[in-house]
C-alpha distance (Angstrom), angle and dihedral (degrees) to the residues before:
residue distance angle dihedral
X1 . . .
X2 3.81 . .
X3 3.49 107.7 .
X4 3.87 94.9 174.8
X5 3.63 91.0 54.9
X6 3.66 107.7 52.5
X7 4.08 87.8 41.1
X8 3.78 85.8 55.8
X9 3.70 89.0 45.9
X10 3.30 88.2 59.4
X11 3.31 107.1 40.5
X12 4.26 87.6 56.2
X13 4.45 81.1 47.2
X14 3.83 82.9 64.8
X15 3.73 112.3 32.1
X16 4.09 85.9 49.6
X17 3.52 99.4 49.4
X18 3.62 104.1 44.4
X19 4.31 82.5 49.3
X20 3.98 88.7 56.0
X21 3.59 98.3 34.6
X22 3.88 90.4 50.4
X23 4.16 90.0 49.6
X24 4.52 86.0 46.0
X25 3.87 88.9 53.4
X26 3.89 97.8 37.0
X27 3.61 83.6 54.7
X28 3.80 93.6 45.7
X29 3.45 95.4 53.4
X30 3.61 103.3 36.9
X31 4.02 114.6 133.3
X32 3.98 114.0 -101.1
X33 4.07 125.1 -171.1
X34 3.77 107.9 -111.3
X35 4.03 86.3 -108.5
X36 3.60 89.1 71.0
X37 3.98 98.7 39.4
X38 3.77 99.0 115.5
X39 3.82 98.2 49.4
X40 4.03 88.5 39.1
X41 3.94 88.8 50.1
X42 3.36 88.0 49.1
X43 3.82 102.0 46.9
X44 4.12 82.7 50.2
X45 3.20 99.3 63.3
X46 3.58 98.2 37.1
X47 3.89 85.0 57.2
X48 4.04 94.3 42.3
X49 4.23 88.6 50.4
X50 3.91 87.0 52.2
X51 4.12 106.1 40.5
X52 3.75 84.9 102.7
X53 4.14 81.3 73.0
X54 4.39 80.6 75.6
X55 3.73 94.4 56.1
X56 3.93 87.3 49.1
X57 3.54 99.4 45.0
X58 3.53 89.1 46.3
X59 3.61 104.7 44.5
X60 4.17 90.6 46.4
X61 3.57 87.0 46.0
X62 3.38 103.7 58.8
X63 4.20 88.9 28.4
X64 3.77 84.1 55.6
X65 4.00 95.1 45.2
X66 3.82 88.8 55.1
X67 3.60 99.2 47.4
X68 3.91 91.0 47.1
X69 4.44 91.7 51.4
X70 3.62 84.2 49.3
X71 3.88 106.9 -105.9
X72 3.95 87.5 139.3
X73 3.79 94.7 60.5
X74 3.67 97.6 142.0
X75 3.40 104.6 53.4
X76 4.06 109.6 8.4
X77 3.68 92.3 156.6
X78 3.87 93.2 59.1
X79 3.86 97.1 44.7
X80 4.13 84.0 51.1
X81 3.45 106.9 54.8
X82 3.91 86.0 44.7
X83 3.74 90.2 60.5
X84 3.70 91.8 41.8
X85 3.88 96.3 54.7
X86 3.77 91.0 39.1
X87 4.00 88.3 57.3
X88 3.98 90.1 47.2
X89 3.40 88.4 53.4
X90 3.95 94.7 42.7
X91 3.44 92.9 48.9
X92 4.09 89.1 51.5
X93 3.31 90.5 58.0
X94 3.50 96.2 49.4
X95 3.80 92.7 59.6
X96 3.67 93.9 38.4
X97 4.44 79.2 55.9
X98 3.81 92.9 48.1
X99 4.40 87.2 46.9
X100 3.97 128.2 -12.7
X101 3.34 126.6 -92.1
X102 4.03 132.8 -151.4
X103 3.61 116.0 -103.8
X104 4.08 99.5 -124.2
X105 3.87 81.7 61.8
X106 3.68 104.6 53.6
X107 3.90 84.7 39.7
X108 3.68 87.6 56.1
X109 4.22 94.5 43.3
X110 3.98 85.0 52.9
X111 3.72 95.4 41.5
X112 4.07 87.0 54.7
X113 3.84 93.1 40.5
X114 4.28 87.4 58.5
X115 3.35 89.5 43.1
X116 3.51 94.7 60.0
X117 3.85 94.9 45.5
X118 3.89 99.4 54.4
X119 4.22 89.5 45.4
X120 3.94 88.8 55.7
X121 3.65 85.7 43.2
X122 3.70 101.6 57.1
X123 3.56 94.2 -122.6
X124 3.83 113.7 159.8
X125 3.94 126.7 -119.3
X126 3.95 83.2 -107.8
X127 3.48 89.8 50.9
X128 3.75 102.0 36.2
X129 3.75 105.7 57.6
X130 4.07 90.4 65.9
X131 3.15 95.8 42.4
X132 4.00 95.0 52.5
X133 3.94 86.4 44.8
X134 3.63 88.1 50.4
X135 3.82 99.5 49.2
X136 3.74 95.7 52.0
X137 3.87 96.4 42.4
X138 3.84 87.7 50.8
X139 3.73 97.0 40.1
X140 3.82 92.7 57.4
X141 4.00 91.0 41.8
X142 3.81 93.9 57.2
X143 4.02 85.7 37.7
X144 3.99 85.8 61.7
X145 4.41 88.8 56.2
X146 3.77 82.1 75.0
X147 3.95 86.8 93.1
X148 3.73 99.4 98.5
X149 3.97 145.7 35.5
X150 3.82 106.0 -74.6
X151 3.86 93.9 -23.6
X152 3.99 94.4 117.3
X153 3.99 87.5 44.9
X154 3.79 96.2 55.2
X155 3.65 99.9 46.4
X156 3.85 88.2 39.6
X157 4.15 87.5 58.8
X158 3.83 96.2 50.6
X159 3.57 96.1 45.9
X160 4.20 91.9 43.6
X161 3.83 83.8 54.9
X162 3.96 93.3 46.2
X163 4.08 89.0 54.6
X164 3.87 88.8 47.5
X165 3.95 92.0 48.9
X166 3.70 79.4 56.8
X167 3.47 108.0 52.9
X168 3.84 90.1 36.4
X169 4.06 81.9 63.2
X170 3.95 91.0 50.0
X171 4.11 86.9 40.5
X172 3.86 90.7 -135.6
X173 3.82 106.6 152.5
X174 3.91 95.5 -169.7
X175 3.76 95.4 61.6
X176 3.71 98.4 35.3
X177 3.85 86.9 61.5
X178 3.99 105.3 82.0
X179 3.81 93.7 30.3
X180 4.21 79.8 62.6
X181 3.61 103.5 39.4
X182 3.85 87.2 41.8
X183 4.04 92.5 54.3
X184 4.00 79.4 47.8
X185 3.59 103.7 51.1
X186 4.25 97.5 42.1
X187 3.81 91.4 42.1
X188 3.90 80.8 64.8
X189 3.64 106.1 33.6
X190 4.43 80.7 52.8
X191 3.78 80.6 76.5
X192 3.62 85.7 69.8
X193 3.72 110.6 33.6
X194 3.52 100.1 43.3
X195 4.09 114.7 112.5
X196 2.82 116.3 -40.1
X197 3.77 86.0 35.2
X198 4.29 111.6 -147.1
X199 4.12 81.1 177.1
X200 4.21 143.5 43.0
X201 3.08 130.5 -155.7
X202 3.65 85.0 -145.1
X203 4.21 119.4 -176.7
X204 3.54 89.6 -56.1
X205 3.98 98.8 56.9
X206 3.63 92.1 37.2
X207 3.44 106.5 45.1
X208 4.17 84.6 42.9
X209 4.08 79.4 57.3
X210 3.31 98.8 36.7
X211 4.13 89.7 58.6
X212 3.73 97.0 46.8
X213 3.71 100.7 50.8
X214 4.11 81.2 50.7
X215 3.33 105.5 38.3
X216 4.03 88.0 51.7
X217 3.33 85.7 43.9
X218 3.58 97.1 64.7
X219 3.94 96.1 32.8
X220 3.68 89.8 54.9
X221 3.75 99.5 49.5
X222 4.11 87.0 45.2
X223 3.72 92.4 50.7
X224 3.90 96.0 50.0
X225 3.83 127.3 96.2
X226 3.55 123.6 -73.8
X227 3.54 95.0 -130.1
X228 3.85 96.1 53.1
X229 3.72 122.1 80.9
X230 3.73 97.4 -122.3
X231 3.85 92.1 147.9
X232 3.90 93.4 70.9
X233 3.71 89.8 58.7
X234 3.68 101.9 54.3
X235 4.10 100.0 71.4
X236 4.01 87.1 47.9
X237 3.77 88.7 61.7
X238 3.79 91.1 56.6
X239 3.51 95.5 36.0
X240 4.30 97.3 116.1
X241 3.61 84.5 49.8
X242 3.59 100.9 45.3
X243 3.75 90.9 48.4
X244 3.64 95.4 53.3
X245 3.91 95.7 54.7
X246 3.78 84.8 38.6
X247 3.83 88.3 64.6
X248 3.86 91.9 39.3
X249 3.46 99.9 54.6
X250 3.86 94.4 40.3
X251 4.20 93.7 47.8
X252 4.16 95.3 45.6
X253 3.69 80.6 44.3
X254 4.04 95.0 57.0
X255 3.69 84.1 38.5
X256 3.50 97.0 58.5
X257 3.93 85.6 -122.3
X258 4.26 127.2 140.2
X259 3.75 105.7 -100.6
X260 3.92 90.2 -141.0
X261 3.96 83.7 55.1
X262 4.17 111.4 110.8
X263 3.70 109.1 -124.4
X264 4.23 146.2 155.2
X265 4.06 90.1 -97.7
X266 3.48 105.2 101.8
X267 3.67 121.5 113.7
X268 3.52 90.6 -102.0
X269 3.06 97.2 55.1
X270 3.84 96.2 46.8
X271 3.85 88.0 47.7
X272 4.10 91.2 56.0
X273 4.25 91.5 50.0
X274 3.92 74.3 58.9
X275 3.91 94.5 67.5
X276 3.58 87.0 -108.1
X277 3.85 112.2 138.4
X278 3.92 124.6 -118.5
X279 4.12 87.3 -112.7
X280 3.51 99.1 48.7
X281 3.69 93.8 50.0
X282 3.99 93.0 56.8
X283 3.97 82.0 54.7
X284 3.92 94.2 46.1
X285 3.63 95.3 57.6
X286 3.87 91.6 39.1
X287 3.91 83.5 66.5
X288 3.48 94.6 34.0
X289 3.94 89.4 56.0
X290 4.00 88.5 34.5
X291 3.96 92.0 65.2
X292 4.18 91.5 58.3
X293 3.34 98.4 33.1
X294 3.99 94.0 58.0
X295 4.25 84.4 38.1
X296 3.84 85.5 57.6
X297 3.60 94.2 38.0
X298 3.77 96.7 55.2
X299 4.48 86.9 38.4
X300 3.91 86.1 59.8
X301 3.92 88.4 47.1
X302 3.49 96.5 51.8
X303 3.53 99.0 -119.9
X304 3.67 99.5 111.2
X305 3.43 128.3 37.6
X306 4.04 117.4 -120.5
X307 3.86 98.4 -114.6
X308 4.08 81.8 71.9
X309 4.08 84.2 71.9
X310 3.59 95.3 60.0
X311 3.71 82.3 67.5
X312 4.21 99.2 66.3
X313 3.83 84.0 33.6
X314 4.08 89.2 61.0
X315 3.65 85.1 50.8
X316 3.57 99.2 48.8
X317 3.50 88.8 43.0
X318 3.59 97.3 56.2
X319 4.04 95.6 42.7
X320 3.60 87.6 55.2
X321 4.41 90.5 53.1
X322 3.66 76.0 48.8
X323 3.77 105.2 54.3
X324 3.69 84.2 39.6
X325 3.88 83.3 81.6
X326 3.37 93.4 47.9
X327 3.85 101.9 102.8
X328 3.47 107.3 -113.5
X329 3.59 110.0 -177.7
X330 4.17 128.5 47.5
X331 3.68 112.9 -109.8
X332 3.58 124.9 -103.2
X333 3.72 117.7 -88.8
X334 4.02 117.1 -120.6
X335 3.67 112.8 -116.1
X336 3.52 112.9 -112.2
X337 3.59 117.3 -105.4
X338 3.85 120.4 -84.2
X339 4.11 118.3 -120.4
X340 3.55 116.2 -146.8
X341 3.67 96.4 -143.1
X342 4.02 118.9 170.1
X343 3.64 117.3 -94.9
X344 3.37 128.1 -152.6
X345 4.28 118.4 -115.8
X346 3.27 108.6 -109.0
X347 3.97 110.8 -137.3
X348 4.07 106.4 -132.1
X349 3.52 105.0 -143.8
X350 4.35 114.2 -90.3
X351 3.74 87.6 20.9
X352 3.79 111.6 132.9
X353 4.11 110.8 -101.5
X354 3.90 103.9 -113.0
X355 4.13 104.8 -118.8
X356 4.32 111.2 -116.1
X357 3.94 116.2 -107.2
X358 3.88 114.7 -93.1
X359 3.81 115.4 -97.0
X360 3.95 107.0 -146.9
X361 3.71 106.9 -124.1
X362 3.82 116.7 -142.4
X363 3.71 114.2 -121.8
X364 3.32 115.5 -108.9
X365 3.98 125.3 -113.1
X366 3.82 129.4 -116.9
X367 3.72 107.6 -109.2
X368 4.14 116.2 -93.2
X369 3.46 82.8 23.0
X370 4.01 106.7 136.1
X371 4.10 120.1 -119.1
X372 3.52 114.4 -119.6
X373 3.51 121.3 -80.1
X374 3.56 86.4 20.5
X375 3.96 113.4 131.7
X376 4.21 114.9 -114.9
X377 3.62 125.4 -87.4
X378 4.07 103.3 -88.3
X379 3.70 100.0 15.8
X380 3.52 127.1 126.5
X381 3.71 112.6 -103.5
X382 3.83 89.0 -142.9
X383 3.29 104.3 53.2
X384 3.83 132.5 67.7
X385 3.48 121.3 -137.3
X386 4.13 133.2 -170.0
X387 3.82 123.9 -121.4
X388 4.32 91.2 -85.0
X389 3.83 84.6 47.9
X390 3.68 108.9 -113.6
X391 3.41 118.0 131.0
X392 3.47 127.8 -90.2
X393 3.50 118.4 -103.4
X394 3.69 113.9 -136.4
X395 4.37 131.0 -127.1
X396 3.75 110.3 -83.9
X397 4.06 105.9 -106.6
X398 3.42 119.6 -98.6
X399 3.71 97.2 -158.9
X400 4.36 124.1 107.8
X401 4.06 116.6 -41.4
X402 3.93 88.5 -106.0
X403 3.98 84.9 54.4
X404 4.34 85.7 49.9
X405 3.73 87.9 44.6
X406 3.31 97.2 62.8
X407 3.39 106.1 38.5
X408 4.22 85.9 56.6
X409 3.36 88.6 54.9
X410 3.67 98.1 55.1
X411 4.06 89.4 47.6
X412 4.34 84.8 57.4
């Protein structure tokens, strides 16, 4: 195994992503007059959606640098279809950034890009069919960590350096290449994605991940002795990722949701309606995937036999029934109430017009006749008279007796 290489490899992973991912966010962030704030704003978050591009330059770069001095002597064949499908894929992604794409045809770009790593590999038809099926369900799965800051980065790092324990055991050089330069490149580009995130992976960095850990995945298990039981190990290095999609698929289904529908269901997301903050759930599932991915690492070994792994897969099992109750989705909003406010008729054309109610019309009054209420013609206006005209007499008083006295004696 060349040690010196894949160290190198790495080393050139890191130095060359940091450098790109340090021009993407300089860019990102750079100050803008507030006459250019919509095209700036845009241009940002174009930039922030595609800083993943750094990790994948940087990891192929130095993946590609390796394999061309020769570090990969064993099996160069192997280690280059890997780094071709990975930069189909990458390069899917990128597009699918820049403008969505349908599902079937990112499902067919993935299918080709496994199919062209297991025929450079050698990998019989026996062989091959799993292995396609299992690099394009575990690309997508790993794609779907890409939910929260740095959470997809994390988990990617501890399983890249579970695949690398792995080939280091079976001392290929050719497989342990990507797994190194991949632990390289997103150790670096963490800088940047961690909460609060400058970067993304976006499609492009994730899918690029997403394709590596599976396509040395299923290299590694292929290349390892016969008599080993290397084919227990390989779910337990997905198992974060598997989970996650697990509980996706399951809670759309329940909901009567499309699983290929985007949503807030992740475990992420189910973990942050928990009170639990966006950087200690990229450290929860780095130990959650930590506890398989050293389970696996020791199965593939030898050192541990493979009914030990139905111990983290319990767990997982049972956190995902858990998160399950987790609500997932918002509930629906009542509709407001309705009015019933009038409406006018509308007239369909030819339709006879309705006629207008009648208004009554008062009658009208002989002239010099008086308005009503109105006193007679020659009476006083301040005195009130009955219907025969004489005056109306008014109440006795009610007041003292002197008060009554007088009053009598003005009647007399």
């Amino acid at each position: 195994m060349n040690v010196l290489g894949i160290i190198a490899s790495g080393v050139a992973a890191l130095l060359i992503t940091v450098a790109l991912a340090r021009i993407a966010r300089r860019a990102a962030l750079r100050p803008h007059t507030p006459a250019a704030s919509a095209g700036h704003a845009a241009r940002a978050g174009l930039l922030r959606r595609t800083g993943g591009t750094a990790a994948v330059l940087g990891v192929t770069a130095a993946a590609g640098g390796a394999l061309w001095l020769g570090a990969a002597d064993d099996a160069p064949a192997s280690a280059a279809g890997l780094l071709a499908g990975c930069g189909t894929v990458a390069a899917l992604g990128l597009v699918h950034d820049l403008k969505p794409l349908p599902a079937v045809l990112r499902l067919a770009v993935q299918t080709a890009g496994a199919v062209l790593v297991v025929c450079l590999a050698g990998l019989s038809p026996v062989a091959a069919v799993p292995a396609v099926l299992w690099i394009v369900l575990v690309t997508n799965a790993f794609a779907l960590l890409d939910h929260a800051d740095g959470l997809l980065t994390v988990v990617g790092v501890v399983t890249a350096a579970g695949l690398l324990a792995c080939a280091a055991v079976d001392g290929g050089s050719a497989l342990a290449l990507l797994p190194a330069a991949l632990v390289a490149g997103l150790g670096g580009f963490l800088l940047h994605t961690w909460h609060p995130a400058r970067l993304r992976l976006g499609a492009c960095g994730a899918q690029f991940t997403g394709f590596v850990l599976a396509g040395s995945g299923a290299l590694i298990q292929a290349a390892a002795p016969a008599g080993r039981a290397a084919w227990a190990a390989l779910p337990a290095l997905a198992t974060v990722a598997l989970a996650d999609t697990a509980l996706v698929v399951v809670s759309r289904r329940r909901a009567g949701r499309s699983p290929l529908r985007d949503g807030s269901d992740h475990i992420g997301h189910r973990l942050r309606r928990l009170r639990v903050t966006v950087p200690g759930t990229a450290v929860l599932l780095a130990l959650w995937a930590g506890v398989p991915v050293a389970a696996g690492t020791l199965v593939h070994a030898g050192l541990l036999h493979p009914a030990y792994l139905l111990v983290p897969l319990a767990g997982t099992a049972a956190a995902v029934l858990a998160l399950l109750r987790v609500p997932g989705y918002a509930p629906p909003r009542p509709a407001p109430p309705r009015t019933t406010a009038s409406r006018t008729p509308v007239r369909r054309p030819g339709a006879p017009t309705a006629p207008a109610p009648a208004v009554p019309v008062p009658a009208a009054k002989p002239a010099g006749a008086p308005a009503k209420g109105a006193p007679a013609k020659g009476a006083s206006v301040g005195a009130a008279r009955t219907a025969s005209g004489r005056p109306t007499v008014p109440p006795p008083p009610t007041g003292s007796p002197s008060e009554t006295a007088v009053v009598a004696a003005d009647r007399s």
